[in-house]
C-alpha positions as CSV (number, residue, x, y, z in Angstrom):
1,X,-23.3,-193.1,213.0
2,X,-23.0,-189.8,215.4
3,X,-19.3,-189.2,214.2
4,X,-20.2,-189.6,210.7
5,X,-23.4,-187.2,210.4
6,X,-20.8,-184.6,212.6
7,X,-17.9,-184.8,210.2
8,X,-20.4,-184.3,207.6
9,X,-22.2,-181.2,209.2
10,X,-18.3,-180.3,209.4
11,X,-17.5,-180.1,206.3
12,X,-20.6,-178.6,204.8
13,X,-20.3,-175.7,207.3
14,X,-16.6,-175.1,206.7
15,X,-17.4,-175.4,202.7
16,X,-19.9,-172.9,203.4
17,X,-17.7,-170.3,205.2
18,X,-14.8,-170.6,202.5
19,X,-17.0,-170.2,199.7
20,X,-18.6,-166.7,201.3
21,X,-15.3,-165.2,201.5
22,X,-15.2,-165.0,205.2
23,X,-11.7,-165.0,206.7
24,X,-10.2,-164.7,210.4
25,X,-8.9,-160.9,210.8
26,X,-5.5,-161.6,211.8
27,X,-2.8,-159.1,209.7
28,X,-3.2,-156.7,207.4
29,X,-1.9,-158.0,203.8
30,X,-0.4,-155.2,202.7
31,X,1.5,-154.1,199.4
32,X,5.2,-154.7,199.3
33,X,5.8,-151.4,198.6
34,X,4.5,-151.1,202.3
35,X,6.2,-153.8,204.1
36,X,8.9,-150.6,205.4
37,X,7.1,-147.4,206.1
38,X,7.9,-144.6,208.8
39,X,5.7,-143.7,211.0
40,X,5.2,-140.4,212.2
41,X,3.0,-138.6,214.7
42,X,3.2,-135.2,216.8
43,X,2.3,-137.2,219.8
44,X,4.6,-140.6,219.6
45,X,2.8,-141.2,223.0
46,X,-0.6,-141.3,221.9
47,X,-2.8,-144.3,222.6
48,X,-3.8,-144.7,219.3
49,X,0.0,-144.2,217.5
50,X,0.9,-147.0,219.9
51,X,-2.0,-149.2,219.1
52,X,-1.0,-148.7,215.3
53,X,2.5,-149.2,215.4
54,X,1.7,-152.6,217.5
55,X,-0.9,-153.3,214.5
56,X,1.8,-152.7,211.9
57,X,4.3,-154.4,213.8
58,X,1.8,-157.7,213.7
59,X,1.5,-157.5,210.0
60,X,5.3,-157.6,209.2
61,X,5.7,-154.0,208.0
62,X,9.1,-152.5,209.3
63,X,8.9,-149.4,210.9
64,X,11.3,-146.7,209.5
65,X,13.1,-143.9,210.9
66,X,11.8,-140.5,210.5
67,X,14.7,-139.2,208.7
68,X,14.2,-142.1,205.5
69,X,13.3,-139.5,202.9
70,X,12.8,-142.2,200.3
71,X,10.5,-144.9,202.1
72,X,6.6,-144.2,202.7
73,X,5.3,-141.8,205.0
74,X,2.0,-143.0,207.2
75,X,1.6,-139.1,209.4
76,X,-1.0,-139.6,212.0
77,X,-2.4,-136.5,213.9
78,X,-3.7,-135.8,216.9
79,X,-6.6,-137.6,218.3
80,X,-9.7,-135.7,219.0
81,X,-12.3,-137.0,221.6
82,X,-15.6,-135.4,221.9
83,X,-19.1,-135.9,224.1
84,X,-22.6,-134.6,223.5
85,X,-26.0,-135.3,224.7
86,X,-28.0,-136.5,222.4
87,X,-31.4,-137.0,224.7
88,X,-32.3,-136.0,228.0
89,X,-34.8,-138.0,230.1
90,X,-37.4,-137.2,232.4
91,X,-35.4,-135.6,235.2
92,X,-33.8,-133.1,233.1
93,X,-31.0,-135.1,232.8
94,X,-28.6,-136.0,230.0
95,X,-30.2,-139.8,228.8
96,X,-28.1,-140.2,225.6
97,X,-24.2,-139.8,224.5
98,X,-22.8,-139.2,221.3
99,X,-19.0,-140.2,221.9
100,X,-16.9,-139.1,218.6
101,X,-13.1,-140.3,218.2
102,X,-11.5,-139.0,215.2
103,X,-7.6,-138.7,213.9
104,X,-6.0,-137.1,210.7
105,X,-4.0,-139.2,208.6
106,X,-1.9,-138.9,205.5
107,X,0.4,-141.2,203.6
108,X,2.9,-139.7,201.6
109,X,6.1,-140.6,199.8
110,X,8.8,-137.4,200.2
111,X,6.2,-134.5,199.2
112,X,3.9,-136.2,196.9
113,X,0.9,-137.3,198.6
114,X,-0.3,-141.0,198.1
115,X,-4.1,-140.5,200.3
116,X,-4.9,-137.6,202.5
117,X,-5.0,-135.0,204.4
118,X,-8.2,-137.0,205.6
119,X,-9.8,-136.9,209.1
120,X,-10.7,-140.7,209.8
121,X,-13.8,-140.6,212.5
122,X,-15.9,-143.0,214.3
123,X,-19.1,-142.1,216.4
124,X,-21.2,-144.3,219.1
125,X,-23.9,-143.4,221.3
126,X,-24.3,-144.7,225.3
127,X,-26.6,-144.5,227.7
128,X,-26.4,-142.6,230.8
129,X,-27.3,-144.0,234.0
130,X,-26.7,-140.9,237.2
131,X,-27.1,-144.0,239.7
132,X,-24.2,-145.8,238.3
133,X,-21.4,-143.2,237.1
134,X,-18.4,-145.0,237.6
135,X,-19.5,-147.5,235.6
136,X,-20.5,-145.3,233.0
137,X,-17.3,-143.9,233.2
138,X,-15.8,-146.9,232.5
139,X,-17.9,-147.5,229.8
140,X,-16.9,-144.8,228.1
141,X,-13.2,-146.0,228.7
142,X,-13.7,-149.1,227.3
143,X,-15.9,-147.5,224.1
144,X,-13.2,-145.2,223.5
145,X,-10.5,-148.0,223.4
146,X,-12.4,-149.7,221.1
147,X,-13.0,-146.6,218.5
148,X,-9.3,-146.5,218.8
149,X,-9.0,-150.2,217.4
150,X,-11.6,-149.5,214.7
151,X,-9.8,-146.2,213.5
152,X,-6.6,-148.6,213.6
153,X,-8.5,-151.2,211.4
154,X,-9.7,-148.5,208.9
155,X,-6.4,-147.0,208.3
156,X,-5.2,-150.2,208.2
157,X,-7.8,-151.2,205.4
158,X,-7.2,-148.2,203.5
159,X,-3.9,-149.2,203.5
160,X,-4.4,-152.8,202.3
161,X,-6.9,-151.0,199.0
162,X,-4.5,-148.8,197.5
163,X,-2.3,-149.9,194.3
164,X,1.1,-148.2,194.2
């Protein structure tokens, strides 16, 4: 009777989940047109060029040479990192953070520009602790990584919406 009632549960839930729309994130599905694209940044060394390129990599897209004249063009710019207080507590000290990642990106095919120039940003706020700053430091670390992945995931939507 238990395994019955729990297959049934199961299957409602599953028929639930398809029929919202919701699906795994796993690759991008991205036009055919883009399944070979160059990728090219000032800084090939940047965390967040590697962490796209890896992304790419992941949903089948071949990664061109610079020098293909004839194949897309995804340009990636520098990142930019900035801090601000956004409260300060009782001890006159910063309480609050505004962290703000943001990169310029541009996808072009020889000189005619398909999206961009467009500066994709993404802000959070932390809280600051002066008992614990290496943690906090840390923190900030892991939040920036993660803006980085999020950036990644909107160029990477943005990418999957166009219609060549």
């Amino acid at each position: 009777m238990k395994s019955k009632s729990l297959r049934i549960i199961l299957i409602f839930t599953t028929t639930l989940l398809s029929a919202c729309g919701f699906t795994l994130r796993g690759a991008a599905d991205l036009a055919p047109e883009l399944q070979s694209l160059a990728l090219i940044s000032t800084d090939g060394n940047s965390d967040i060029y590697r962490e796209l390129s890896r992304s790419l990599e992941a949903s089948n897209v071949t990664l061109l040479e610079r020098s293909a004249s004839d194949a897309y063009q995804l340009v990636v710019g520098n990142e930019q990192s900035s801090e601000r207080v956004l409260s300060v507590n009782s001890n006159a000290r910063a309480g609050e953070y505004e962290l703000s990642v943001s990169v310029p990106v541009q996808l072009r095919k020889g000189s005619a520009s398909i999206f961009g120039p467009e500066t994709l940003t993404i802000e959070k706020v932390y809280l600051a602790d002066p008992n614990s700053a290496v943690a906090k430091a840390e923190e900030r670390e892991l939040m920036e990584e993660e803006m980085r992945r999020e950036l990644v995931n909107q160029i990477l939507r943005r990418l999957q919406n166009l219609s060549l």
